[in-house]
Structure formats: C-alpha cells, structure tokens
Gaussian input, Z-matrix of N, CA and C with variables (Angstrom, degrees):
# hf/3-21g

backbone

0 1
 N
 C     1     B1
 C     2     B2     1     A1
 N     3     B3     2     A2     1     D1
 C     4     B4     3     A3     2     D2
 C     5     B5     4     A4     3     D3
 N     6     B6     5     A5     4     D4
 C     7     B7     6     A6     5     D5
 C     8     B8     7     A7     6     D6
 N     9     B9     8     A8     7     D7
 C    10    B10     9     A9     8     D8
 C    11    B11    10    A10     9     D9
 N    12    B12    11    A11    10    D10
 C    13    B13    12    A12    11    D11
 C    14    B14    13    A13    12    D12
 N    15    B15    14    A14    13    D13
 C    16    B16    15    A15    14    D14
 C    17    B17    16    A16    15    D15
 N    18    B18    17    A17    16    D16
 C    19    B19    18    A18    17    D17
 C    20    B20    19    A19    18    D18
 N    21    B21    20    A20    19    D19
 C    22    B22    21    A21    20    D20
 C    23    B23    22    A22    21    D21
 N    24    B24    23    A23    22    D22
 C    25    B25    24    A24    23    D23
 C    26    B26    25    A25    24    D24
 N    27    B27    26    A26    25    D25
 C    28    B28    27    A27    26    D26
 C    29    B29    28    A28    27    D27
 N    30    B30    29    A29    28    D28
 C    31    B31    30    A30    29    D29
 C    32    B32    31    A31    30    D30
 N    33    B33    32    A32    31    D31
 C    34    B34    33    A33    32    D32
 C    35    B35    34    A34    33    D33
 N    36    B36    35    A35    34    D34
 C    37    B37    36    A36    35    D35
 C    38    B38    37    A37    36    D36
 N    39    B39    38    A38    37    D37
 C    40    B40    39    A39    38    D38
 C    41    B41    40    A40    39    D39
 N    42    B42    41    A41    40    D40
 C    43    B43    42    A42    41    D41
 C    44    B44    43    A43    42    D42
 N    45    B45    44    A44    43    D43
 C    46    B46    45    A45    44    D44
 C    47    B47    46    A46    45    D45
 N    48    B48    47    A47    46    D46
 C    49    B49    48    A48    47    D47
 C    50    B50    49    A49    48    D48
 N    51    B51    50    A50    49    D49
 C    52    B52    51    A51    50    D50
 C    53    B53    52    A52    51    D51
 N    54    B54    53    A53    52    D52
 C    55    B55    54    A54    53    D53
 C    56    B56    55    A55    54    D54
 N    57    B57    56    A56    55    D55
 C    58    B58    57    A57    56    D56
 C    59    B59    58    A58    57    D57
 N    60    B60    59    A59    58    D58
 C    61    B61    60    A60    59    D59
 C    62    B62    61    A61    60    D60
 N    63    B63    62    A62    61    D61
 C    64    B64    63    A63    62    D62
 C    65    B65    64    A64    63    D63
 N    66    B66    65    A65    64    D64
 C    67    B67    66    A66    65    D65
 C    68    B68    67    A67    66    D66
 N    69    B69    68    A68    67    D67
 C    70    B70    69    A69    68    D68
 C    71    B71    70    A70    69    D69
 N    72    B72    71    A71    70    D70
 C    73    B73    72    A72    71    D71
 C    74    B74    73    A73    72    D72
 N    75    B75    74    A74    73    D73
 C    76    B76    75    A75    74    D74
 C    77    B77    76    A76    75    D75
 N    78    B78    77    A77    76    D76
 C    79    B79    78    A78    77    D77
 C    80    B80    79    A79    78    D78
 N    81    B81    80    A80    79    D79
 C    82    B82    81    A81    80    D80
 C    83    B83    82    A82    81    D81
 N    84    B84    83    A83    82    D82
 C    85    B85    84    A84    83    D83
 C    86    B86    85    A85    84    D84
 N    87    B87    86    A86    85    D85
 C    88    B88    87    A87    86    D86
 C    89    B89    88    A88    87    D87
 N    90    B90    89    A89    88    D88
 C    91    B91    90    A90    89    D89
 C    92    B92    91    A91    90    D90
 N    93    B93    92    A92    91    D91
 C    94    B94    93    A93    92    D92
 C    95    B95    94    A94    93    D93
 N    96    B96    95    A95    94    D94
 C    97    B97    96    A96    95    D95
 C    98    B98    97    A97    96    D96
 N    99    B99    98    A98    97    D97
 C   100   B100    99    A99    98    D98
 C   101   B101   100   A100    99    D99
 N   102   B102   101   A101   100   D100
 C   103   B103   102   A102   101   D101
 C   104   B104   103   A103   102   D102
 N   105   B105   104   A104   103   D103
 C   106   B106   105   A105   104   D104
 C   107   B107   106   A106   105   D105
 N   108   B108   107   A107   106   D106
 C   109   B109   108   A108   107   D107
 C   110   B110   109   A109   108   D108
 N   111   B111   110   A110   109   D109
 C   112   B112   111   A111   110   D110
 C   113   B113   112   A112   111   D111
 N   114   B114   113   A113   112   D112
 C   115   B115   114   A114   113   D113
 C   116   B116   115   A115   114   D114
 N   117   B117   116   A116   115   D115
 C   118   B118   117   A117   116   D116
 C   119   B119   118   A118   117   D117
 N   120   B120   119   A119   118   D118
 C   121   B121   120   A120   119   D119
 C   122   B122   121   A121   120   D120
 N   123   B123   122   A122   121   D121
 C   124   B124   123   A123   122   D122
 C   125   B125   124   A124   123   D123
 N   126   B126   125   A125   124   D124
 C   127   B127   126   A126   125   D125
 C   128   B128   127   A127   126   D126
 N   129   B129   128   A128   127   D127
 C   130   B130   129   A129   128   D128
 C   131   B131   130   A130   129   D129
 N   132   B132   131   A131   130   D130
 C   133   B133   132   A132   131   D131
 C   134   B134   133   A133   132   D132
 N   135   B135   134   A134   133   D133
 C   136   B136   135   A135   134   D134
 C   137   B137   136   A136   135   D135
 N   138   B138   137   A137   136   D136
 C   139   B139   138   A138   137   D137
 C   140   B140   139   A139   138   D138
 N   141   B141   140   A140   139   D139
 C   142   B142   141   A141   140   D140
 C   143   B143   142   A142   141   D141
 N   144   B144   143   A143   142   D142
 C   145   B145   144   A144   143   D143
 C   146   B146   145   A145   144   D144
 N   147   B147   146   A146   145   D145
 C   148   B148   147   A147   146   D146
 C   149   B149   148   A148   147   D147
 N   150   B150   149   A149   148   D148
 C   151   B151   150   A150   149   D149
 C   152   B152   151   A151   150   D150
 N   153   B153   152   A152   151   D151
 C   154   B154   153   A153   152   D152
 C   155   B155   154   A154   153   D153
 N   156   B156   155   A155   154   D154
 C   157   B157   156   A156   155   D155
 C   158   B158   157   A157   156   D156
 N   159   B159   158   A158   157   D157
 C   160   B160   159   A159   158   D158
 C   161   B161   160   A160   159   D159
 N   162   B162   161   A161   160   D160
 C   163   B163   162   A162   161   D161
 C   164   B164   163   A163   162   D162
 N   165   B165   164   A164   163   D163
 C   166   B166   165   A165   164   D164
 C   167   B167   166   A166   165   D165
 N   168   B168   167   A167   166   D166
 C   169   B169   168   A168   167   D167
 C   170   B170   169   A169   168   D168
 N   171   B171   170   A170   169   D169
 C   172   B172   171   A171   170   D170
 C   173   B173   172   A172   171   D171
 N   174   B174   173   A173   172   D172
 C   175   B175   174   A174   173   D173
 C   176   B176   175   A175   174   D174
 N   177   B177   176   A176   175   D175
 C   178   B178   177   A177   176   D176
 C   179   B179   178   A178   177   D177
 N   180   B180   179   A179   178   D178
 C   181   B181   180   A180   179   D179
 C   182   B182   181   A181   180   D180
 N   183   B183   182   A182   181   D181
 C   184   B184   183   A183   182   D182
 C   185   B185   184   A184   183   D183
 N   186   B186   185   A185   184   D184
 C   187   B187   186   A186   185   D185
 C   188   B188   187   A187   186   D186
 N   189   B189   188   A188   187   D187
 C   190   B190   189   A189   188   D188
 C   191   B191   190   A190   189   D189
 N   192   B192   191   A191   190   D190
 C   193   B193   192   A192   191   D191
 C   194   B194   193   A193   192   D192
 N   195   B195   194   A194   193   D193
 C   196   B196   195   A195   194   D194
 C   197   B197   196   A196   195   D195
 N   198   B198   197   A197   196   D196
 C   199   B199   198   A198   197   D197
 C   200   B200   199   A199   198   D198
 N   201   B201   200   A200   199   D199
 C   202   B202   201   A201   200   D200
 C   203   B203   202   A202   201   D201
 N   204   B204   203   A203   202   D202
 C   205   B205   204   A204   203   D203
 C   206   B206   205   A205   204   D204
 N   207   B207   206   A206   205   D205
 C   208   B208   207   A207   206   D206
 C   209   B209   208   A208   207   D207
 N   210   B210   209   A209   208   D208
 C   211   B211   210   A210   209   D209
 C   212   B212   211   A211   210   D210
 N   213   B213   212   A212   211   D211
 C   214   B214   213   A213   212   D212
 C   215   B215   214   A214   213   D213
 N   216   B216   215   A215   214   D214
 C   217   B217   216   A216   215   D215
 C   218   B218   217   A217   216   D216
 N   219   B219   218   A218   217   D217
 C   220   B220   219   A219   218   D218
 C   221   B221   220   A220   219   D219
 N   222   B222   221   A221   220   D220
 C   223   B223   222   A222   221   D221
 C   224   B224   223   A223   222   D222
 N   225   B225   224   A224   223   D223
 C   226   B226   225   A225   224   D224
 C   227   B227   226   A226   225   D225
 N   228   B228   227   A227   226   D226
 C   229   B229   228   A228   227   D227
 C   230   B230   229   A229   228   D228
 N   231   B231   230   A230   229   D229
 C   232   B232   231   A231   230   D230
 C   233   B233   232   A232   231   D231
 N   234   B234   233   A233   232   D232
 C   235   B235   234   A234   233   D233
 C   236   B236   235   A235   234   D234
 N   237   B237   236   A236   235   D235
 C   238   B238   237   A237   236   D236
 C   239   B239   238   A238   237   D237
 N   240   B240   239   A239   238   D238
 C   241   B241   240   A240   239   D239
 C   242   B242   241   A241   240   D240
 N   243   B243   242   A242   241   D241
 C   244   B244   243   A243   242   D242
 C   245   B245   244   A244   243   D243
 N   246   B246   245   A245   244   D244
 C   247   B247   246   A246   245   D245
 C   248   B248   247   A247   246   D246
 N   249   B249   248   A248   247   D247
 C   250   B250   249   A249   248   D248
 C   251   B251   250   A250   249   D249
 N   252   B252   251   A251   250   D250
 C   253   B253   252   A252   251   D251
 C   254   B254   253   A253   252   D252
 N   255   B255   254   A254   253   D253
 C   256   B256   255   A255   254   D254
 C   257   B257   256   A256   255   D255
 N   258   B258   257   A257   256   D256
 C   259   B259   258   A258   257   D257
 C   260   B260   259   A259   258   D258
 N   261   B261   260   A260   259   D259
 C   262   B262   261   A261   260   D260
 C   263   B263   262   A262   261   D261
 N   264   B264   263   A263   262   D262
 C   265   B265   264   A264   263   D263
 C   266   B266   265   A265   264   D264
 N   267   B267   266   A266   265   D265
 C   268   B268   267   A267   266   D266
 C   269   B269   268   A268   267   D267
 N   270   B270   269   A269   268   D268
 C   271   B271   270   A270   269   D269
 C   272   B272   271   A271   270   D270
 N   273   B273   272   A272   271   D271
 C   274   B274   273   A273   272   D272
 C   275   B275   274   A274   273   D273
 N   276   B276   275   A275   274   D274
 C   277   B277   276   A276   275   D275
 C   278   B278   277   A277   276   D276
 N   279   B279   278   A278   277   D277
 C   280   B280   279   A279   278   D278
 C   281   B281   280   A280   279   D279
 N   282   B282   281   A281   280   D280
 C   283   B283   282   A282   281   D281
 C   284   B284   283   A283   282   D282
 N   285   B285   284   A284   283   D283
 C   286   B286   285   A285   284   D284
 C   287   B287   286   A286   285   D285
 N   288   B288   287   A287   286   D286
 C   289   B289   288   A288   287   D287
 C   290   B290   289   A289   288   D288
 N   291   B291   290   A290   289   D289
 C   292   B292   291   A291   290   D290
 C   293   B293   292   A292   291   D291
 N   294   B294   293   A293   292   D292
 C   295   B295   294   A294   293   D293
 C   296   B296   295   A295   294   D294
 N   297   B297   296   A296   295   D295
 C   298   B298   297   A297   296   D296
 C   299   B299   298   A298   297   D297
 N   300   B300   299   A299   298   D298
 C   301   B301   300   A300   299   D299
 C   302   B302   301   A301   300   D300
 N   303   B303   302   A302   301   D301
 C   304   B304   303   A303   302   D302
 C   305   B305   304   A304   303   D303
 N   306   B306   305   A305   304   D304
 C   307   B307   306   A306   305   D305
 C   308   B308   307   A307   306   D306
 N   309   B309   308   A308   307   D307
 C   310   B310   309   A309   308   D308
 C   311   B311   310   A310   309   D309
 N   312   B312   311   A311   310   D310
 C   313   B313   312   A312   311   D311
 C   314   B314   313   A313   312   D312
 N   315   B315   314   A314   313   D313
 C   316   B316   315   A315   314   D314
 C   317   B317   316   A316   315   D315
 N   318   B318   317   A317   316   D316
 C   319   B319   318   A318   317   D317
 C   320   B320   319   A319   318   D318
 N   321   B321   320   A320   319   D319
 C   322   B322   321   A321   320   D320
 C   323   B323   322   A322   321   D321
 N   324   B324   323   A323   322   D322
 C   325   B325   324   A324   323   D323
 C   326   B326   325   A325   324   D324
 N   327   B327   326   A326   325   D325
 C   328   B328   327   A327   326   D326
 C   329   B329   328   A328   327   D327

   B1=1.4512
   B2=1.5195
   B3=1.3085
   B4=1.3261
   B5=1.3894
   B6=1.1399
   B7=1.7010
   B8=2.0518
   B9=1.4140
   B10=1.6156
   B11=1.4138
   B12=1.1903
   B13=1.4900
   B14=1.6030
   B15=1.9237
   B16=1.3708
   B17=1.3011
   B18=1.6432
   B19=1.1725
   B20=1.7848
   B21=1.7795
   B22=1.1731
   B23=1.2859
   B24=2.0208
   B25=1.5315
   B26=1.5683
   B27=1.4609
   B28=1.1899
   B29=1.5956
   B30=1.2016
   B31=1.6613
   B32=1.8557
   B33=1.2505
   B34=1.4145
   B35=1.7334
   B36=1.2545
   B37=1.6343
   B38=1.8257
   B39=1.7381
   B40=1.5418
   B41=1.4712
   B42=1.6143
   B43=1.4769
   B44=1.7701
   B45=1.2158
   B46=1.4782
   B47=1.4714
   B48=0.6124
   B49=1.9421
   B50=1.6410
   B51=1.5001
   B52=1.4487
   B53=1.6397
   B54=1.3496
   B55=1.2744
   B56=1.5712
   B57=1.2764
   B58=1.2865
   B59=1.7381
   B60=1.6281
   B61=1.1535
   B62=1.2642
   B63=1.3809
   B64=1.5285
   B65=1.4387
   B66=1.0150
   B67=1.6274
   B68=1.2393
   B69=1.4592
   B70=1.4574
   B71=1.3856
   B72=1.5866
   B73=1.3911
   B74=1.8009
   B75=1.4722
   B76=1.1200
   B77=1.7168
   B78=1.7856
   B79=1.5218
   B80=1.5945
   B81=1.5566
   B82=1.4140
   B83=1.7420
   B84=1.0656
   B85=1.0613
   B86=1.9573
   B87=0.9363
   B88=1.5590
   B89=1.4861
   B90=1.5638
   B91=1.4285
   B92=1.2538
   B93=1.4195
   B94=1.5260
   B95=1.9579
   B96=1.3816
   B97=1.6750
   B98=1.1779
   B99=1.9384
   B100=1.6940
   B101=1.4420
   B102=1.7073
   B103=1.3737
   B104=1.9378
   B105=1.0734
   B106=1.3522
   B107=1.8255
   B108=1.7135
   B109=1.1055
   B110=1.3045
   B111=2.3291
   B112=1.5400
   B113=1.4545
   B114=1.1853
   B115=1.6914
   B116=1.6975
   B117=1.2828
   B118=1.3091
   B119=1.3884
   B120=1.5647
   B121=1.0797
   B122=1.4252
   B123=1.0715
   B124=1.6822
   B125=1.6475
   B126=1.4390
   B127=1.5662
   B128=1.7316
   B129=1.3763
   B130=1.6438
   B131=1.4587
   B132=1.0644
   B133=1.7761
   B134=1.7342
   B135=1.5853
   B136=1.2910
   B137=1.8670
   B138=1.5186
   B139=1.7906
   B140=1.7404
   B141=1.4242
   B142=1.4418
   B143=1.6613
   B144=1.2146
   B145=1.7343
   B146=1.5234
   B147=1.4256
   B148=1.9152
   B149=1.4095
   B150=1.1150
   B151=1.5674
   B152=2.0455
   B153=1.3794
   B154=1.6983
   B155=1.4063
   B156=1.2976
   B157=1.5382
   B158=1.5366
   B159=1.6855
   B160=2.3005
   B161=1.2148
   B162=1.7026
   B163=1.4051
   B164=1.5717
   B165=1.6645
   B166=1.5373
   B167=1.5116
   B168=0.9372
   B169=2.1607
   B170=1.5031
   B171=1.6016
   B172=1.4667
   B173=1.2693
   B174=1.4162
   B175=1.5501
   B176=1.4982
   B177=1.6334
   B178=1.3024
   B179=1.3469
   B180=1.3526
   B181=1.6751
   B182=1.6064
   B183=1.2208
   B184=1.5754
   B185=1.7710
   B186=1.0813
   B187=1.7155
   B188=1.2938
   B189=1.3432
   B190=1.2492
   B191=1.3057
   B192=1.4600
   B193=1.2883
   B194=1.7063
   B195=1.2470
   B196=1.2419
   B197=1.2904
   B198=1.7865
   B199=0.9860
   B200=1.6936
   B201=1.3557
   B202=1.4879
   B203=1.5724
   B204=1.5782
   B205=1.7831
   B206=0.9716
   B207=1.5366
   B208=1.5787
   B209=2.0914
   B210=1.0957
   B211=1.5313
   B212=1.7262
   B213=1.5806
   B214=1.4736
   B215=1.4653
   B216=1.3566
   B217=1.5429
   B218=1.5197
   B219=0.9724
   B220=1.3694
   B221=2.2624
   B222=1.0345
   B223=1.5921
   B224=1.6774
   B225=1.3272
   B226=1.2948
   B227=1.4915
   B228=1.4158
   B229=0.8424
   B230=2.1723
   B231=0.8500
   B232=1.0784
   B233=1.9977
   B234=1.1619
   B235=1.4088
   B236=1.0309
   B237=1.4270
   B238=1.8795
   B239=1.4434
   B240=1.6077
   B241=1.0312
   B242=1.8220
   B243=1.1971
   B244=1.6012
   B245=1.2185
   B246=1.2265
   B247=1.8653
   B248=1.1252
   B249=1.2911
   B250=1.7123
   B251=1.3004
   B252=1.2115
   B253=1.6814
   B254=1.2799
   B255=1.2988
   B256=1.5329
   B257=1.8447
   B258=1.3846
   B259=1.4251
   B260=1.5646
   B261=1.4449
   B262=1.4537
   B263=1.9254
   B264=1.2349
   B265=1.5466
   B266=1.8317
   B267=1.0404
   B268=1.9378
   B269=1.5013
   B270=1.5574
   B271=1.2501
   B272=1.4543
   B273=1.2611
   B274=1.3898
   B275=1.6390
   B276=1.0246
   B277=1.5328
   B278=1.3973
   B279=1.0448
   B280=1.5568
   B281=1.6846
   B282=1.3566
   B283=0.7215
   B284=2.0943
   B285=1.1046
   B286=1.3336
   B287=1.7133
   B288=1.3362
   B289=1.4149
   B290=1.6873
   B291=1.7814
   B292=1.0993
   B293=1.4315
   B294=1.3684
   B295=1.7029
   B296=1.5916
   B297=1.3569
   B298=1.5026
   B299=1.3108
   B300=1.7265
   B301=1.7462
   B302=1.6934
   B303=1.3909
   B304=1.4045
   B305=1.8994
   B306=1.6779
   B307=1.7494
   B308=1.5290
   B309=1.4629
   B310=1.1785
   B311=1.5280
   B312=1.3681
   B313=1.2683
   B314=1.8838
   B315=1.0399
   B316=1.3923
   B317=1.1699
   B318=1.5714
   B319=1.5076
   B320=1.4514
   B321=1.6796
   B322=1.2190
   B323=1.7683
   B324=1.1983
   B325=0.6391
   B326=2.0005
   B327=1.9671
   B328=1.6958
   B329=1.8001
   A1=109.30
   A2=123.23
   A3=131.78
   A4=122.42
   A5=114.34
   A6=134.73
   A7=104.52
   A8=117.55
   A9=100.44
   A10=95.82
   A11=105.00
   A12=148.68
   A13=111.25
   A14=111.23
   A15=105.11
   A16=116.27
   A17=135.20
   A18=125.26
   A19=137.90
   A20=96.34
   A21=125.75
   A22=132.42
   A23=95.67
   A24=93.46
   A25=105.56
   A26=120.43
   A27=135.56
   A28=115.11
   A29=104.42
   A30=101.85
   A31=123.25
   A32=102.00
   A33=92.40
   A34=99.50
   A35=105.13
   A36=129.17
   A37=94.96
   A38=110.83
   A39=102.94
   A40=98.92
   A41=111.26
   A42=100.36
   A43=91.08
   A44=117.33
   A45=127.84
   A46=98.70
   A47=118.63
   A48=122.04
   A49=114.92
   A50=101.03
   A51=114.08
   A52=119.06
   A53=130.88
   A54=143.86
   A55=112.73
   A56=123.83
   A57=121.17
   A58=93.50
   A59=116.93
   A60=129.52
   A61=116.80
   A62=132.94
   A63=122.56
   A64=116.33
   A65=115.15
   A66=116.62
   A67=104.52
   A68=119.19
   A69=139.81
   A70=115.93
   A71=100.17
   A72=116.56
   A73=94.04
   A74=124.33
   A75=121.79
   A76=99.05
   A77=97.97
   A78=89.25
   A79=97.76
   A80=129.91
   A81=146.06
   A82=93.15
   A83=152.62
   A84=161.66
   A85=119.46
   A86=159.24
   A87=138.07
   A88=127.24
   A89=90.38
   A90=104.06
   A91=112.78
   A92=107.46
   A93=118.48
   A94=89.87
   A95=114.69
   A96=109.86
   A97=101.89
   A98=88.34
   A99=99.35
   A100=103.19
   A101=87.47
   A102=102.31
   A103=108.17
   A104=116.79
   A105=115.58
   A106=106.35
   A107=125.44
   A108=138.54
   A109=127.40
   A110=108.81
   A111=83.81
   A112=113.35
   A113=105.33
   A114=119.25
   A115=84.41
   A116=113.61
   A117=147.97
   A118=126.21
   A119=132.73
   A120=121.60
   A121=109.85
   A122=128.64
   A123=142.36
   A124=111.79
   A125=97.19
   A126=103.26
   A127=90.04
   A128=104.78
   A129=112.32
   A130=113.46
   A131=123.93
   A132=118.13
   A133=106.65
   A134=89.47
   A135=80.93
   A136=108.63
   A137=96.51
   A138=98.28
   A139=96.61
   A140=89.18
   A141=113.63
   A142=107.71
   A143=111.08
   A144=112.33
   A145=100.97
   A146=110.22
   A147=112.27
   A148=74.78
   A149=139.31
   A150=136.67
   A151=103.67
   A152=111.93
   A153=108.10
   A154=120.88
   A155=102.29
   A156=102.80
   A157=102.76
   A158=77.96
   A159=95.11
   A160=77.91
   A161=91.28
   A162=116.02
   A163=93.17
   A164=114.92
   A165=142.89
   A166=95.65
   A167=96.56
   A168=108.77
   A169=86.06
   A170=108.79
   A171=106.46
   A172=121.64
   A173=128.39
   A174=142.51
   A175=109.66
   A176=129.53
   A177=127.53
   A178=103.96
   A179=106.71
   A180=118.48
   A181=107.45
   A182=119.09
   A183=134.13
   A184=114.22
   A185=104.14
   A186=114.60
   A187=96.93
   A188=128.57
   A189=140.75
   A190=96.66
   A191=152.89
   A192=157.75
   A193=99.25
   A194=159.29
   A195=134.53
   A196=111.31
   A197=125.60
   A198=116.86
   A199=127.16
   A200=121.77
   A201=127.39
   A202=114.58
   A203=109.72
   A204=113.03
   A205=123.13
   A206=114.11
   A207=119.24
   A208=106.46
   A209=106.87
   A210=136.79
   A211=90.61
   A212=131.37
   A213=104.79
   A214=110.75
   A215=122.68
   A216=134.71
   A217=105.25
   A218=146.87
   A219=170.90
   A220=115.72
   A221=103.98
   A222=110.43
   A223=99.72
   A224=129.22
   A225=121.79
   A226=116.65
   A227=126.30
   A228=173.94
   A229=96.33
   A230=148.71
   A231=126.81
   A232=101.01
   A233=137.56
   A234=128.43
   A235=135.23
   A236=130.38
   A237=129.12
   A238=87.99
   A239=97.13
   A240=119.20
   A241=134.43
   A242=108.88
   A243=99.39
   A244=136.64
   A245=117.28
   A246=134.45
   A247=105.31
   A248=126.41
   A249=127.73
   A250=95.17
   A251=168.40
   A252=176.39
   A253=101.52
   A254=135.34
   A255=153.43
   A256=80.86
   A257=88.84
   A258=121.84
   A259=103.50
   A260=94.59
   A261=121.07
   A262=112.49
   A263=106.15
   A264=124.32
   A265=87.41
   A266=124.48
   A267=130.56
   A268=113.02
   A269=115.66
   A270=109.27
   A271=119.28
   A272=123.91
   A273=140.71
   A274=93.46
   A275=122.33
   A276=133.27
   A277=131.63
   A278=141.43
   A279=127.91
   A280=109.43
   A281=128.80
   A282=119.42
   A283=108.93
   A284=125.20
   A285=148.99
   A286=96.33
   A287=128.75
   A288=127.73
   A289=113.53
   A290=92.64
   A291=122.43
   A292=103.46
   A293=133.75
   A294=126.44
   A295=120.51
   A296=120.44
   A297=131.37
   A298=93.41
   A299=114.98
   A300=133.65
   A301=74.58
   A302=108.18
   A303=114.72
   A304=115.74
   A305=103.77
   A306=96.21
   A307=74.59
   A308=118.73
   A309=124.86
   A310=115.05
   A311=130.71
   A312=132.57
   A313=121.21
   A314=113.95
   A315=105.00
   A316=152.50
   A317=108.88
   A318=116.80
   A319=136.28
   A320=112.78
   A321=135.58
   A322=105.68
   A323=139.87
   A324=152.02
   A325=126.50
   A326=90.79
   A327=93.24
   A328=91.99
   D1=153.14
   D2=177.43
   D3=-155.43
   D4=108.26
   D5=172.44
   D6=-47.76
   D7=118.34
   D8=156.24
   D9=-151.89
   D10=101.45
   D11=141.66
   D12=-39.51
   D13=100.93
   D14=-175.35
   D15=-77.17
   D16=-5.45
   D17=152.61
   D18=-87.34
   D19=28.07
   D20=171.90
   D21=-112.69
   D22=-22.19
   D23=-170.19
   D24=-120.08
   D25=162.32
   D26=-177.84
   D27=-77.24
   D28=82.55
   D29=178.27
   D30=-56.13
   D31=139.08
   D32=-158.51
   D33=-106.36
   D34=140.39
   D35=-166.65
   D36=-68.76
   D37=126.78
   D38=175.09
   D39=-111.94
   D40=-7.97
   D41=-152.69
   D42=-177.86
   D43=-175.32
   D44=-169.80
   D45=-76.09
   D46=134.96
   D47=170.40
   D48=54.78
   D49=11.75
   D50=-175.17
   D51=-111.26
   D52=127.66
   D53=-161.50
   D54=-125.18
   D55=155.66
   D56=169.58
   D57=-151.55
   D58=157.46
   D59=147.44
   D60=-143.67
   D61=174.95
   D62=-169.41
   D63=-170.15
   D64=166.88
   D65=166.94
   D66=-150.80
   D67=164.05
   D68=179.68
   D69=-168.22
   D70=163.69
   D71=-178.06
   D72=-118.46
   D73=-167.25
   D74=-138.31
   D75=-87.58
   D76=-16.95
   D77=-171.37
   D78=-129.85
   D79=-5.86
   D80=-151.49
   D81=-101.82
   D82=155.93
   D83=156.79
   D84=-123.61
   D85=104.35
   D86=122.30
   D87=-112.64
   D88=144.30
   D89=-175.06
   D90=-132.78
   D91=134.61
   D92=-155.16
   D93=-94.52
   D94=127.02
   D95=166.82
   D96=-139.46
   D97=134.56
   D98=167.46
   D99=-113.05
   D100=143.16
   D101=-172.97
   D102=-108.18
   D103=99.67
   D104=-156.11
   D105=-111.25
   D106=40.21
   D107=-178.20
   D108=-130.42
   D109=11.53
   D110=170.79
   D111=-112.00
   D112=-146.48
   D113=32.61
   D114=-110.92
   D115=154.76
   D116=158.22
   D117=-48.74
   D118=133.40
   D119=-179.81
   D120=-97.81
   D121=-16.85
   D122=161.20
   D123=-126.55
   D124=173.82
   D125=-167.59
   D126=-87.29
   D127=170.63
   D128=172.75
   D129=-77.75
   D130=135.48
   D131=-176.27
   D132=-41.08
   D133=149.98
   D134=-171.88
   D135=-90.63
   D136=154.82
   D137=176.71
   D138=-123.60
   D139=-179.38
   D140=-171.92
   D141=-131.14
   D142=175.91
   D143=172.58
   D144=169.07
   D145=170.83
   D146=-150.86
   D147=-101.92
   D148=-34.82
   D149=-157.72
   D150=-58.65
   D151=137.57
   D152=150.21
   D153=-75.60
   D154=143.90
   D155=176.35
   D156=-146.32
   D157=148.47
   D158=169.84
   D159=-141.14
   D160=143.33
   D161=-179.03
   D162=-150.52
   D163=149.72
   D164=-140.95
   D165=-139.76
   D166=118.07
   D167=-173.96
   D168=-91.51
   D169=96.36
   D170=171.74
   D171=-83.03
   D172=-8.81
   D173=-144.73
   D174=-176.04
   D175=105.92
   D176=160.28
   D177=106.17
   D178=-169.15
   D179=176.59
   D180=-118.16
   D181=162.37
   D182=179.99
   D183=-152.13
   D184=144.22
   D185=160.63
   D186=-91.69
   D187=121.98
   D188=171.78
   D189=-88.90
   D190=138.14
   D191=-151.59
   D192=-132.52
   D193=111.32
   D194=149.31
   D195=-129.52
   D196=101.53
   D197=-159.89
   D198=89.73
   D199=-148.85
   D200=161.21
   D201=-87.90
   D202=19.43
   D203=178.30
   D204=-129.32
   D205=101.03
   D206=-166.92
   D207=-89.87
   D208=127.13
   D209=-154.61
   D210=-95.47
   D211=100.33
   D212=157.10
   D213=-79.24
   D214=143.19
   D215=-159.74
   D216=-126.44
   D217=122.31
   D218=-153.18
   D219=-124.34
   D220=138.19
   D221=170.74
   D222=-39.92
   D223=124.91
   D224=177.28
   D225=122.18
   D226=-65.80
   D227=23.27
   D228=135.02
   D229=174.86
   D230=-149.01
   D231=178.93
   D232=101.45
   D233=153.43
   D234=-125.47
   D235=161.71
   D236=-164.76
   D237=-124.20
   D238=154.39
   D239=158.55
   D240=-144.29
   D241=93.87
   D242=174.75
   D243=-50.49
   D244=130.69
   D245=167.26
   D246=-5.84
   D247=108.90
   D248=150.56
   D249=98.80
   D250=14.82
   D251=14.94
   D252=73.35
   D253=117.33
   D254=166.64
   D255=-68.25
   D256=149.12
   D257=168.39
   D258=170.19
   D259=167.66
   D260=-155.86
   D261=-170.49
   D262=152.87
   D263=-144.68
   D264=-119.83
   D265=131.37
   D266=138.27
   D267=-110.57
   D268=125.77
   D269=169.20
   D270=-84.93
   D271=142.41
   D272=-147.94
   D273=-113.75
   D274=-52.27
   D275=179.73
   D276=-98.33
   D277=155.82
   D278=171.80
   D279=-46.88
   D280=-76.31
   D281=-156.89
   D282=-117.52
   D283=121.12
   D284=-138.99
   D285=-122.51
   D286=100.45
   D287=153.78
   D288=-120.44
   D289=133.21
   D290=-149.85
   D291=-121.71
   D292=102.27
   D293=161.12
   D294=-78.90
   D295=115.37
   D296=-171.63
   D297=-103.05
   D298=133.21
   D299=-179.30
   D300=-128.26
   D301=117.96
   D302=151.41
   D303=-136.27
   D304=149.13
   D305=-164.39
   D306=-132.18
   D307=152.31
   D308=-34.83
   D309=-52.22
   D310=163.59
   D311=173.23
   D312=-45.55
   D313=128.44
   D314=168.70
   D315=-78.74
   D316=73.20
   D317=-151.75
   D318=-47.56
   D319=-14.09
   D320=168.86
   D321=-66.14
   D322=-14.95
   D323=-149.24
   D324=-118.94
   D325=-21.94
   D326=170.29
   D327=-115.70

C-alpha cells in the first residue's frame, strides 16, 4: 500500500503548463494531469499505447478525439480507451484536470 498526498508530492513537468502525478501497484496505474494551457485551438496529435485506459474529466471541458468522433467532455464526465487506439485530447477551458487508470502500468512513466 502507498499513501501520495498531492500536497506532498513533486508533480512532474510533461510539457508547458502541463503536470502529472501518480501512483500504482504492480499492474494498476493512475495518474492525475493538470493541463493548465488552454483552451486550445486544435486537439494535441493524436498517440497510441498497448496499455487500457479510463480516464475521469475532473476539472473543465475537453474534445475527447477517438478516431473520426470528437466527444464534448464536461467535469464528471468519464472515457475508455482500448490498447493500440489513436486518440487525442482539445482543451476547451483554461485549465483541464484529467485522472488516467491505465493496466498494465506505464513504465515510461515512473
């Protein structure tokens, strides 16, 4: 088990106005990212990865991108994504927090 306390831990820089922190177990992954640079005039290129993921629009609005179907996404708000699937994010609001659950863990990432 492991306690991480976000006014304890060192959020790590992915990008300009962009943050991530996280925890995991050996096969469980989430990582909490704030995205604090829009809103955006296009979505971010889209990427891919073998990992599953659900991710929780904790903060702001987003175009969820998957494919040719752009998703408006709201505080609350909830999306999946399967292994190897292009997708891609537009921020809608200034500031965009995002919780990422990805299995297997994302080792690029500790």
């Amino acid at each position: 088990m492991s306690i991480v306390k976000q006014s304890e831990t060192t959020k790590q820089t992915i990008a300009e106005g962009r943050t991530r922190y996280l925890a995991h177990t050996d096969q469980l992954m989430m990582a909490v990212i704030d995205l604090n640079d829009g809103p955006t005039e296009a979505p971010d290129p889209p990427h891919s990865h073998p990992h599953e993921q659900i991710t929780y629009v904790a903060e702001g609005e987003i175009y969820f991108i998957l494919g040719e179907q752009k998703h408006h996404l709201k505080a609350g708000d909830l999306f999946t994504v399967a292994g190897n699937v292009p997708h891609s994010v537009q921020l809608l609001t200034k500031k965009v927090r995002l919780v990422d659950t990805f299995t297997p863990i994302r080792e690029e990432f500790l």
